[in-house]
TIKOL-848124 format. One line per 2 residues: their letters; for each residue x, y, z of N, C-alpha, C. Coordinates in pm, 1 decimal, m for minus. Example, Ala and Ser with C-alpha at 12.3 -4.5 7.8 and 13.67 -1.06 7.14 Angstrom:
# residues 2
AS) 1319.0 m569.0 780.0 1230.0 m450.0 780.0 1320.0 m330.0 780.0 | 1285.0 m225.0 708.0 1367.0 m106.0 714.0 1290.0 3.0 787.0
This chain:
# residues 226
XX) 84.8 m118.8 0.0 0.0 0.0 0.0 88.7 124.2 0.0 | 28.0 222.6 m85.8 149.8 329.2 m100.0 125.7 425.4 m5.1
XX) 253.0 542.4 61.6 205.8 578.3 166.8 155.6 731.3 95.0 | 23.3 789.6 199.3 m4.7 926.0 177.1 25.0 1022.4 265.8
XX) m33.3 1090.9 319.0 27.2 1231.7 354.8 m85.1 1283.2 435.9 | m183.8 1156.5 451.3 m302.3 1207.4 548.6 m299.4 1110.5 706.7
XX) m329.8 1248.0 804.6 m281.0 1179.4 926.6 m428.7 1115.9 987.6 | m444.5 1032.8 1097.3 m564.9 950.9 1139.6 m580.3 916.4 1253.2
XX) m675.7 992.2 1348.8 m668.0 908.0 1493.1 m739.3 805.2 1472.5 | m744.3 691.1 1548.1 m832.0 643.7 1604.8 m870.5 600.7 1711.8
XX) m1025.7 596.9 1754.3 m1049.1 560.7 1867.3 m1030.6 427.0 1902.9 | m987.0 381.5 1988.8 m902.2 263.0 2047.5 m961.5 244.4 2164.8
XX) m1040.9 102.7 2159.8 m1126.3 67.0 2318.6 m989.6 m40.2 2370.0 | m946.1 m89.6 2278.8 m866.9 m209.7 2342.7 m948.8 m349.4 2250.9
XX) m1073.8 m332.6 2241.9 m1100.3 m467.3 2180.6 m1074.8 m480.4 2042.8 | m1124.0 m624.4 1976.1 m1109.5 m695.2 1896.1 m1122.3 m581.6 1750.8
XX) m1262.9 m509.9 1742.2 m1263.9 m402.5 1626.5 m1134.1 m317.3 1622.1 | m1176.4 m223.7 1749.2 m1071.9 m103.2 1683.5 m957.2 m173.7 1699.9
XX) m909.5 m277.8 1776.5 m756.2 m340.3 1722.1 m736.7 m340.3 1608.0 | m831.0 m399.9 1532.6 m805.3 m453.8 1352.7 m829.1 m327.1 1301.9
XX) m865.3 m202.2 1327.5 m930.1 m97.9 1226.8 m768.4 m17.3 1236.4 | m677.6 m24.3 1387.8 m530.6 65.3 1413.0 m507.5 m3.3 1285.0
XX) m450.9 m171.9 1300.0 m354.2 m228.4 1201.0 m423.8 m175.9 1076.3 | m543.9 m195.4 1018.5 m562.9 m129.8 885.3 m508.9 10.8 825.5
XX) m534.0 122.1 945.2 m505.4 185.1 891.5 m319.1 238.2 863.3 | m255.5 154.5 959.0 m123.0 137.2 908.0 m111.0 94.0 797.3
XX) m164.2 m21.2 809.7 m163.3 m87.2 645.4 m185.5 8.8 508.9 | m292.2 114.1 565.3 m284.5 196.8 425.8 m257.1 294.2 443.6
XX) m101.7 311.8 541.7 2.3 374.8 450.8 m48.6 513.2 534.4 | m106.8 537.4 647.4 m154.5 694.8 707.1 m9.8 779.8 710.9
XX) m33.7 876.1 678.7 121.9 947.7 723.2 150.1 944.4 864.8 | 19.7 930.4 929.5 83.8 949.0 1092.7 2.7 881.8 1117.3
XX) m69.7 783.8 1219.6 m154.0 740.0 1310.1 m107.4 777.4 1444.3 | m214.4 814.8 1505.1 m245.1 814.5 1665.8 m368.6 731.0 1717.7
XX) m380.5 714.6 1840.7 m488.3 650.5 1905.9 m478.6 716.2 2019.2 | m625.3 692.9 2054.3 m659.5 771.6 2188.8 m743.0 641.4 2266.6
XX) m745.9 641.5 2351.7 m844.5 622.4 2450.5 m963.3 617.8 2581.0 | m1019.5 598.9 2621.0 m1113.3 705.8 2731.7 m1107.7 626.1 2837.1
XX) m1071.2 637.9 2931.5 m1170.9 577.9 3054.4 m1302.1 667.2 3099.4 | m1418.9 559.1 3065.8 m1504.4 641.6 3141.9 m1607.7 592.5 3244.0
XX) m1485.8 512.6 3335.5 m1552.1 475.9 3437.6 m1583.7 328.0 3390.8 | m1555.4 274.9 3291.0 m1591.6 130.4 3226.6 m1501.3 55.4 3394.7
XX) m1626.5 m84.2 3375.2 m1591.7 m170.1 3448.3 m1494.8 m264.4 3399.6 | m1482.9 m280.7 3259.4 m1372.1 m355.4 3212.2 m1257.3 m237.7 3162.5
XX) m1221.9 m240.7 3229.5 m1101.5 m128.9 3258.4 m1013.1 m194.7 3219.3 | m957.3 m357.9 3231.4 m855.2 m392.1 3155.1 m843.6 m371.1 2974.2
XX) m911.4 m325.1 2927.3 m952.4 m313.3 2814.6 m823.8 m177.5 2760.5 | m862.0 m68.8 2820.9 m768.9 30.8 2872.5 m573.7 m44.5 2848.4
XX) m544.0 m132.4 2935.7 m409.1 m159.4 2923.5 m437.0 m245.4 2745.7 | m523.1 m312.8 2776.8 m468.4 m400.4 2624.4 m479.6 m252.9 2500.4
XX) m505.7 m172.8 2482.1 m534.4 m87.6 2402.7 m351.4 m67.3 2426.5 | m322.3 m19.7 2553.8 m185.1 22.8 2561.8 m59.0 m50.1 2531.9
XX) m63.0 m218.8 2518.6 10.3 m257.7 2511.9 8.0 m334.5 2359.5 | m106.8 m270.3 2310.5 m66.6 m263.1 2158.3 m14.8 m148.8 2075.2
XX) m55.3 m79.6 2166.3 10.2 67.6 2084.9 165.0 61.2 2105.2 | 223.0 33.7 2225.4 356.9 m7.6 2213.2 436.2 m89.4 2132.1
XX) 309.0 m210.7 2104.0 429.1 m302.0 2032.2 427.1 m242.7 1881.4 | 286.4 m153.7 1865.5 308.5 m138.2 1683.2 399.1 13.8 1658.9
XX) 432.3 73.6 1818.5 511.7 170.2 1787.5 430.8 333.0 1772.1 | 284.7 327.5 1812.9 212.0 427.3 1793.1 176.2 496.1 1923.1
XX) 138.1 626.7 1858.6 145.9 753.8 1945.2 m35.0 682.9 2021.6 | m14.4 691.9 2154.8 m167.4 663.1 2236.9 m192.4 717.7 2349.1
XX) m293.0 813.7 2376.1 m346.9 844.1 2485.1 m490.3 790.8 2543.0 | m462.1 823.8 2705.9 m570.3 801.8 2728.4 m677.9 930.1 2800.8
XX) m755.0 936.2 2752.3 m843.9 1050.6 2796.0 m943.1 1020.2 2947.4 | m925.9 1094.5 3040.0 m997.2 1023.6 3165.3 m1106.3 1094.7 3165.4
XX) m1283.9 1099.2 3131.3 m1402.0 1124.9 3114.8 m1486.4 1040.6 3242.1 | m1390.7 1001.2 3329.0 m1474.0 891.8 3439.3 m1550.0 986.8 3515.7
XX) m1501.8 1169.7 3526.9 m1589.7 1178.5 3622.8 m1706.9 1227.1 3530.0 | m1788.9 1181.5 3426.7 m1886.5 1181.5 3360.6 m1965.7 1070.6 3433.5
XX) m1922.0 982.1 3502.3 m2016.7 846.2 3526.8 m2127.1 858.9 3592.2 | m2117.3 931.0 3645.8 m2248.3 991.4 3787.1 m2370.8 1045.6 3624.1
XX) m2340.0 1080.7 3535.8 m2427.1 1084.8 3485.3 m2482.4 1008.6 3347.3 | m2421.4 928.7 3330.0 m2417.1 847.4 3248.6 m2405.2 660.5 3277.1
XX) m2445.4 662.6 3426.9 m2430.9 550.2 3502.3 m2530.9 437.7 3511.1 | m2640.1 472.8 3363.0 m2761.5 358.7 3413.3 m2748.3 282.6 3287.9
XX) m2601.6 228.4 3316.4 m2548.8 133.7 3228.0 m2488.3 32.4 3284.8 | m2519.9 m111.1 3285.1 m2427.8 m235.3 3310.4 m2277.0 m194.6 3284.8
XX) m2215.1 m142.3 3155.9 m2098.6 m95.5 3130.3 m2027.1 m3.0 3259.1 | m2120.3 91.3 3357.1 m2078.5 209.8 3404.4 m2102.9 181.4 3536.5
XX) m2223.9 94.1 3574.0 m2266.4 81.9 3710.1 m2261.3 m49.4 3760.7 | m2153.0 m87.5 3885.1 m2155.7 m222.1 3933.7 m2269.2 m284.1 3992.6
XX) m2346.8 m196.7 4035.3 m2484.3 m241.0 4112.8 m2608.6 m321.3 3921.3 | m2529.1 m316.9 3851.8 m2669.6 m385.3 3714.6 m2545.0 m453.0 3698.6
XX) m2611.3 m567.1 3716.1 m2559.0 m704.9 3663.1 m2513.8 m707.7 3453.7 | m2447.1 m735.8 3445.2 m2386.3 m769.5 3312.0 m2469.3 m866.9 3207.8
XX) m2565.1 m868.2 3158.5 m2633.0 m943.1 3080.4 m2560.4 m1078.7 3020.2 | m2593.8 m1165.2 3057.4 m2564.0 m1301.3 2984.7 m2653.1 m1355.8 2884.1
XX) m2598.7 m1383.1 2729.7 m2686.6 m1445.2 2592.8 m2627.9 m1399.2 2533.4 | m2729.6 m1421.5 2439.1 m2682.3 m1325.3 2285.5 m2669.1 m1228.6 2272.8
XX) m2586.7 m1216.6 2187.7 m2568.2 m1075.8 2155.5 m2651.8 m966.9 2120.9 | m2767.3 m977.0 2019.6 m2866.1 m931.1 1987.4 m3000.8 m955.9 2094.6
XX) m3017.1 m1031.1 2205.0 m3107.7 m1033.8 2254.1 m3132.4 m873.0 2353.2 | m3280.3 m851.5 2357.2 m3289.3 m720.0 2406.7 m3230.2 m692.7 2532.0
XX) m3212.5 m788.2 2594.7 m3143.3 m738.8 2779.1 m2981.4 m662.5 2727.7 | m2988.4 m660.4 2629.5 m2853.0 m634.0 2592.7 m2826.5 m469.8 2581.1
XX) m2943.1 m408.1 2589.6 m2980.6 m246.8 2605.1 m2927.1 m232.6 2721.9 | m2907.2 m297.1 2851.3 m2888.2 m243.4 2964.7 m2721.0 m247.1 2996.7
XX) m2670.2 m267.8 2858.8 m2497.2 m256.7 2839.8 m2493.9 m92.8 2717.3 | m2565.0 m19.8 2727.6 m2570.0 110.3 2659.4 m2564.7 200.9 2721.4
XX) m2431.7 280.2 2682.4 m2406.7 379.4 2747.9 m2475.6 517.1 2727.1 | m2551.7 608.7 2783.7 m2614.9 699.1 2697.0 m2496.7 820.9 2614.3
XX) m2529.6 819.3 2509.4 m2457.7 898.6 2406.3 m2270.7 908.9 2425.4 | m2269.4 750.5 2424.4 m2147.0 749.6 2462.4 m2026.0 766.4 2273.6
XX) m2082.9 749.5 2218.7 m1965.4 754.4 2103.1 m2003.0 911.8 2051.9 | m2136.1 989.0 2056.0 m2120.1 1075.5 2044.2 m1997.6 1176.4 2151.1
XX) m2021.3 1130.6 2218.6 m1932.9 1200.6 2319.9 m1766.4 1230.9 2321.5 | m1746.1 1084.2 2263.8 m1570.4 1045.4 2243.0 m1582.6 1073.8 2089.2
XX) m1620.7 1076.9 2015.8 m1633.0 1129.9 1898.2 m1606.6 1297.9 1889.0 | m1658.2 1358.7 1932.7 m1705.2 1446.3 1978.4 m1511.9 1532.7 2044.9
XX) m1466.5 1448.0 2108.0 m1357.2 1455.3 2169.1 m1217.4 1424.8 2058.4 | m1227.4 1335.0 1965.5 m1166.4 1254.7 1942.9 m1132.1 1387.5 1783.2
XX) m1265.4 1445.9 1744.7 m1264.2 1520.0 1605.0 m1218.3 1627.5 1659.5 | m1191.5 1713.3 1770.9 m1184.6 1816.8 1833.3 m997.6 1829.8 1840.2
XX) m962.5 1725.4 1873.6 m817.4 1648.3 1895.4 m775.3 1623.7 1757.9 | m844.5 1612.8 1650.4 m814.8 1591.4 1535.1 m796.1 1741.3 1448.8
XX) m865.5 1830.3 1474.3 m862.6 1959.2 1417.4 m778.8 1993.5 1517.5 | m708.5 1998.1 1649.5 m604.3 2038.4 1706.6 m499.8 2033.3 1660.1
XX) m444.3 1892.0 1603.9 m323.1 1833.5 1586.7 m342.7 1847.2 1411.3 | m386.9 1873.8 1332.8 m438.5 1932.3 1163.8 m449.1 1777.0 1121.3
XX) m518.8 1678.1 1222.7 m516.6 1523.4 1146.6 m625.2 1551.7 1030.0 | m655.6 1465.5 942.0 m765.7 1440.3 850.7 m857.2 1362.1 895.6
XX) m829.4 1248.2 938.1 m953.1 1145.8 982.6 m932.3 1109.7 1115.4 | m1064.8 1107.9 1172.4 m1103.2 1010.3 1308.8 m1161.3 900.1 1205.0
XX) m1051.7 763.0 1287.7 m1142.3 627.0 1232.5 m1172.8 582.4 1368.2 | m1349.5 504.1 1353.5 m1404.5 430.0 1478.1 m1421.7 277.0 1403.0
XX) m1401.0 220.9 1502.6 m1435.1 75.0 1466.9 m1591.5 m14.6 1465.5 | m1699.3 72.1 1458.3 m1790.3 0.4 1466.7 m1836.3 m85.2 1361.1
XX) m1923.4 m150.2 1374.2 m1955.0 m239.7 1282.8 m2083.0 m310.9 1284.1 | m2167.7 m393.2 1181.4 m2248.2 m436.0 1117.1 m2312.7 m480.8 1271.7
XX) m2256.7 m571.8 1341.4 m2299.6 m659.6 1425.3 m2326.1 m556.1 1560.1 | m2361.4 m439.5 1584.6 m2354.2 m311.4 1675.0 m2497.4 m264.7 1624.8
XX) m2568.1 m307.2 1519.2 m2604.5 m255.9 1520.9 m2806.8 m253.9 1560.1 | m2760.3 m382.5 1608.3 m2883.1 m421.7 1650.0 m2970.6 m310.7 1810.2
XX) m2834.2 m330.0 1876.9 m2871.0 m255.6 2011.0 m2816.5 m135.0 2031.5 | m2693.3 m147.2 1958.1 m2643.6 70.6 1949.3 m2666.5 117.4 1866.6
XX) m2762.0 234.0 1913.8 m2783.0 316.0 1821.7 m2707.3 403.4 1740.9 | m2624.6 433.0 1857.2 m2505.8 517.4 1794.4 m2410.3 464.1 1731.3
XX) m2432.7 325.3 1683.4 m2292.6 255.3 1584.3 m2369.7 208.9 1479.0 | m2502.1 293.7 1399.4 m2566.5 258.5 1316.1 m2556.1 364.8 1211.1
XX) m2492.9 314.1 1103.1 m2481.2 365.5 961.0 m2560.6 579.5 1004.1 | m2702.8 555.9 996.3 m2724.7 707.4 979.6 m2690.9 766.5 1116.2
XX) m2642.4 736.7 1206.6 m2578.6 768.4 1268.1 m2471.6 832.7 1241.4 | m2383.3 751.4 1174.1 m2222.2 757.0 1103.1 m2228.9 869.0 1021.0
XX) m2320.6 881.8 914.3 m2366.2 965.1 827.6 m2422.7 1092.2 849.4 | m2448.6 1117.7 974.4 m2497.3 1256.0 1032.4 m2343.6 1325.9 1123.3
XX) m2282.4 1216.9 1204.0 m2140.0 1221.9 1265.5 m2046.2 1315.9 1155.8 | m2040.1 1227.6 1025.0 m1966.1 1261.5 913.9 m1996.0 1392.4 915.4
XX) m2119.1 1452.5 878.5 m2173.2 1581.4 781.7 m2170.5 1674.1 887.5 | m2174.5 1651.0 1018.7 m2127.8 1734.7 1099.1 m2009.6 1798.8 1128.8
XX) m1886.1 1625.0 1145.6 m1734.2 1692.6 1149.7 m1713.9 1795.6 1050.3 | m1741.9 1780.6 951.0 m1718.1 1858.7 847.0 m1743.2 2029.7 847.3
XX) m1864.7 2036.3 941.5 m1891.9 2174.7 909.5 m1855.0 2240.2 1072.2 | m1830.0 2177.3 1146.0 m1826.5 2189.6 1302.2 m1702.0 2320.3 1305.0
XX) m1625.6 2265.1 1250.0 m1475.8 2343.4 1245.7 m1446.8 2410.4 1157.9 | m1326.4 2503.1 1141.7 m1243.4 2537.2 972.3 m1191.3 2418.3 926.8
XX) m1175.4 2330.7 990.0 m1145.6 2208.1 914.2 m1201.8 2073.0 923.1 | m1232.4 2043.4 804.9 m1320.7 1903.7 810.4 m1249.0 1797.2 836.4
XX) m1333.6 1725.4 936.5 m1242.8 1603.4 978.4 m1342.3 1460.0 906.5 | m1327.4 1379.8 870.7 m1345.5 1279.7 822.9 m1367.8 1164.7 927.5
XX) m1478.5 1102.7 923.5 m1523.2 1019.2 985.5 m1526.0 866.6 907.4 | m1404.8 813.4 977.4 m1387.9 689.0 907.5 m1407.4 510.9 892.5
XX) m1501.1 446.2 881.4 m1577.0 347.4 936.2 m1563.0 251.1 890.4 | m1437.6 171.9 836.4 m1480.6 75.7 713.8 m1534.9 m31.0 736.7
XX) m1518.5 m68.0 879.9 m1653.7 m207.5 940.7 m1796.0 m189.0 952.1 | m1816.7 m83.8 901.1 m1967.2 m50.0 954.9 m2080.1 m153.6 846.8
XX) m2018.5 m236.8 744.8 m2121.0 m323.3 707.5 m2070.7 m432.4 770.9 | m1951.0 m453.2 809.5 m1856.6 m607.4 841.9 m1965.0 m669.0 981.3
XX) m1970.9 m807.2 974.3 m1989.5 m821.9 1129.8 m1803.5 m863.9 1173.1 | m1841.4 m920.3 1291.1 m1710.5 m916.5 1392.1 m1634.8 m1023.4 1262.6
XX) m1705.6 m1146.0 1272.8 m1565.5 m1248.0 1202.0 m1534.4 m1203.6 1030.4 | m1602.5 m1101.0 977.1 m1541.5 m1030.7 864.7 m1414.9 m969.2 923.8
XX) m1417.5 m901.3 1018.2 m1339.9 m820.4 1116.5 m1229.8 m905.0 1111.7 | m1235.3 m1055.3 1170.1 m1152.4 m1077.2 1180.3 m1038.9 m1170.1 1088.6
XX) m1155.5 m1201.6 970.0 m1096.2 m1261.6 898.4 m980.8 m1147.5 805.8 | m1059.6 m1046.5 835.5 m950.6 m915.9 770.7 m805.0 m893.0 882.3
XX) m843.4 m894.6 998.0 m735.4 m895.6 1076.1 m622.0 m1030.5 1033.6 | m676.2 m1145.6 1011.5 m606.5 m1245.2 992.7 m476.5 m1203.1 890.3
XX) m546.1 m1134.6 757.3 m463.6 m1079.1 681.4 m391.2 m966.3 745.5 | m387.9 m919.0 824.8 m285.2 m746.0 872.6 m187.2 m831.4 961.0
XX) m238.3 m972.4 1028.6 m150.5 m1010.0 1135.1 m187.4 m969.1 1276.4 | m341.1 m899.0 1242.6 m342.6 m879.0 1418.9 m282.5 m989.2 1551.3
XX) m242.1 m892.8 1657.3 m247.1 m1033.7 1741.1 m375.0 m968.5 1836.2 | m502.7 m1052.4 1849.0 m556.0 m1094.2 1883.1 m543.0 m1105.5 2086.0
XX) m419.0 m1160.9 2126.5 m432.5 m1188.7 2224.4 m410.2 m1078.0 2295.9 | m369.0 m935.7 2247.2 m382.6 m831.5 2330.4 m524.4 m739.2 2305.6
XX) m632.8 m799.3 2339.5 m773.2 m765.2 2318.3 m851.8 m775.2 2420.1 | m901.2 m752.4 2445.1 m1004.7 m738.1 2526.1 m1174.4 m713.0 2547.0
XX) m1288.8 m831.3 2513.8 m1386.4 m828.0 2481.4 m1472.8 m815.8 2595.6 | m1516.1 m906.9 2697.7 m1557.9 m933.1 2790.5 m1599.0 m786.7 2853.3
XX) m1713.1 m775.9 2889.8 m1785.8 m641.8 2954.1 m1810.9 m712.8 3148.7 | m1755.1 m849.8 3173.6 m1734.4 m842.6 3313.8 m1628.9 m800.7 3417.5
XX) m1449.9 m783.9 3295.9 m1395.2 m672.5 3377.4 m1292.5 m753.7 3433.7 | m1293.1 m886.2 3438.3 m1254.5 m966.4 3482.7 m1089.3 m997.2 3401.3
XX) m1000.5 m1046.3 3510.5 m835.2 m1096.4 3382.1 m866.6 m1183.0 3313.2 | m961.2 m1289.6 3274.6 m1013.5 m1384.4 3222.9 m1159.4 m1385.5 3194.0
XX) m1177.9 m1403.3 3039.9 m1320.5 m1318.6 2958.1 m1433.5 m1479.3 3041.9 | m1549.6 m1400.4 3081.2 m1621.6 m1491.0 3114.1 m1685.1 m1573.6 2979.8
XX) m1714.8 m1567.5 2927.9 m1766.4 m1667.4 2808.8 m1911.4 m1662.9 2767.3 | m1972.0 m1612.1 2853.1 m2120.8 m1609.7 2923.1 m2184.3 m1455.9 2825.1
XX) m2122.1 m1372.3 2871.2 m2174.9 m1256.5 2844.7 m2220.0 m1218.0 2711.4 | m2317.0 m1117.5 2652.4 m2340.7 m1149.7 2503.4 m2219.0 m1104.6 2392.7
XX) m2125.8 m1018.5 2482.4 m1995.2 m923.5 2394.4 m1916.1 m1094.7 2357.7 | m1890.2 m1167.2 2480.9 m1740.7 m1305.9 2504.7 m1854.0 m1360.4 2357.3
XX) m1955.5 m1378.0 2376.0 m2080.3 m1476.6 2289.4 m2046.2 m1427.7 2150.6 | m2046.3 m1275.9 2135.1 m2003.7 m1274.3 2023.1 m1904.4 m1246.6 1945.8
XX) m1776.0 m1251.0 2006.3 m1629.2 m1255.8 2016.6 m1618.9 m1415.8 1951.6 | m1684.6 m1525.5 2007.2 m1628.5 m1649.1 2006.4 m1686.0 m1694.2 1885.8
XX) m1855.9 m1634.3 1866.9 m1937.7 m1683.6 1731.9 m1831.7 m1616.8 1618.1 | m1783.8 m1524.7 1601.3 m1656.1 m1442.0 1534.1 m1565.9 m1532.5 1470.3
XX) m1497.9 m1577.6 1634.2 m1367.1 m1641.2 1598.0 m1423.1 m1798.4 1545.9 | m1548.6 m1799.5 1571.9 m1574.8 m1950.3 1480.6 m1610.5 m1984.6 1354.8
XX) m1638.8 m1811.7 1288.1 m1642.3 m1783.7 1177.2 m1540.2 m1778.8 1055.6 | m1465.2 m1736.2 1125.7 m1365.2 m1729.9 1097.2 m1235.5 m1817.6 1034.5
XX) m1272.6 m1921.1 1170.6 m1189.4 m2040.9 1146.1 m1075.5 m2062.0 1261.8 | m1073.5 m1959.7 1346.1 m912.0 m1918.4 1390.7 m965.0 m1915.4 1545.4
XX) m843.8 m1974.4 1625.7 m892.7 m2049.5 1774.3 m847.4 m1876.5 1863.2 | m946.6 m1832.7 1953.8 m909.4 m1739.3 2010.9 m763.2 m1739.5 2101.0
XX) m725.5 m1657.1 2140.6 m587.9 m1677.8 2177.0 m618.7 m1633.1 2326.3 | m740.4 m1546.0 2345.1 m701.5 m1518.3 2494.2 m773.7 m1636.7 2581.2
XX) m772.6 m1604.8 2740.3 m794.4 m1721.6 2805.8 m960.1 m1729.1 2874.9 | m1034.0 m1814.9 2878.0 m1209.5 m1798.2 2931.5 m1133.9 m1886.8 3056.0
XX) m1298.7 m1818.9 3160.4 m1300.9 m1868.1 3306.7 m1316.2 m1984.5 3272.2 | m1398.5 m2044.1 3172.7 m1488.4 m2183.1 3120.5 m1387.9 m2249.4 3017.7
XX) m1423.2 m2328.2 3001.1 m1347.6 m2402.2 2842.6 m1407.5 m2371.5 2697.5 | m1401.4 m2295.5 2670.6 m1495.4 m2276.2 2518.9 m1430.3 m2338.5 2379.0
């Protein structure tokens, strides 16, 4: 891939997407990549180091942004509040609303394009995707498409909102990662928070339906045997 001359944050949770969306956009050649990241009060907070200890090994610029003391208001989320239990099933089943953060990608978005017209980048890339889009609202195409037409006019300079999973589900994701070489085992899926992904939950559920899509044996470790 030949290199250009346009620079690219991206937002970086630590998991399985935006892992594969950093390596892509190395792959094509960004003049600069950065990554950022948020704590905001997430209970899987290890998520946070695996974000960090990939940015080290690929050699990229990463911060982390601390938004935790937002939680008090944004707390009637399984993701935000220890007192709501973590939904176990599928992924798409409705209990799965009570892992939604309110207007949480607007928010880091929001942060992330602001940081991007600071530093004169061209694109914020987010990693969402096809399989998001059952229960987030905010990782749904006209979503993306209103995000876009906004960066653009928000500032003197248009920032670019960049999505290329947004039709992929996860094991497209990862069958594309397969090709960049992601490693995988510095990821972090599991929304219980735990050093070891419970298996149970609908995020581990659909991490594993992914990696069975795929073809390719997960690398990190479950409480269970999966």
């Amino acid at each position: 891939m030949l290199e250009h001359t346009k620079k690219a944050i991206v937002v970086l949770s630590g998991g399985m997407d935006s892992t594969t969306l950093l390596y892509r956009l190395l792959y094509e050649g960004y003049g600069e990549v950065r990554a950022i990241s948020f704590d905001y009060g997430q209970r899987h907070k290890i998520e946070l180091e695996r974000a960090r200890q990939t940015c080290e090994a690929l050699g990229v610029k990463h911060e982390v942004i601390d938004i935790s003391t937002l939680m008090k208001f944004i707390s009637n989320s399984a993701l935000t509040n220890p007192d709501i239990d973590v939904p176990e099933g599928h992924y798409e089943d409705n209990s799965m609303q009570s892992t939604v953060v309110p207007n949480r990608n607007m928010i880091m978005a929001s942060i992330a394009i602001g940081y991007a017209v600071n530093i004169e980048a061209d694109v914020v890339a987010l990693g969402v995707h096809a399989g998001d889009h059952a229960i987030y609202p905010d990782c749904r195409p006209e979503f993306i498409a209103c995000l876009n037409a906004i960066s653009h006019i928000a500032n003197y300079r248009p920032i670019q909102i960049y999505t290329p999973y947004l039709d992929y589900d996860k094991g497209d994701i990862i069958l594309d990662g397969k090709k960049l070489l992601v490693d995988y085992s510095l990821t972090h899926t599991c929304y219980k928070g735990n050093k070891k992904a419970c298996g149970k939950c609908g995020s581990c559920e659909e991490r594993l339906e992914a990696f069975e899509k795929a073809g390719i044996k997960d690398p990190i470790a479950y409480e269970e045997s999966n």
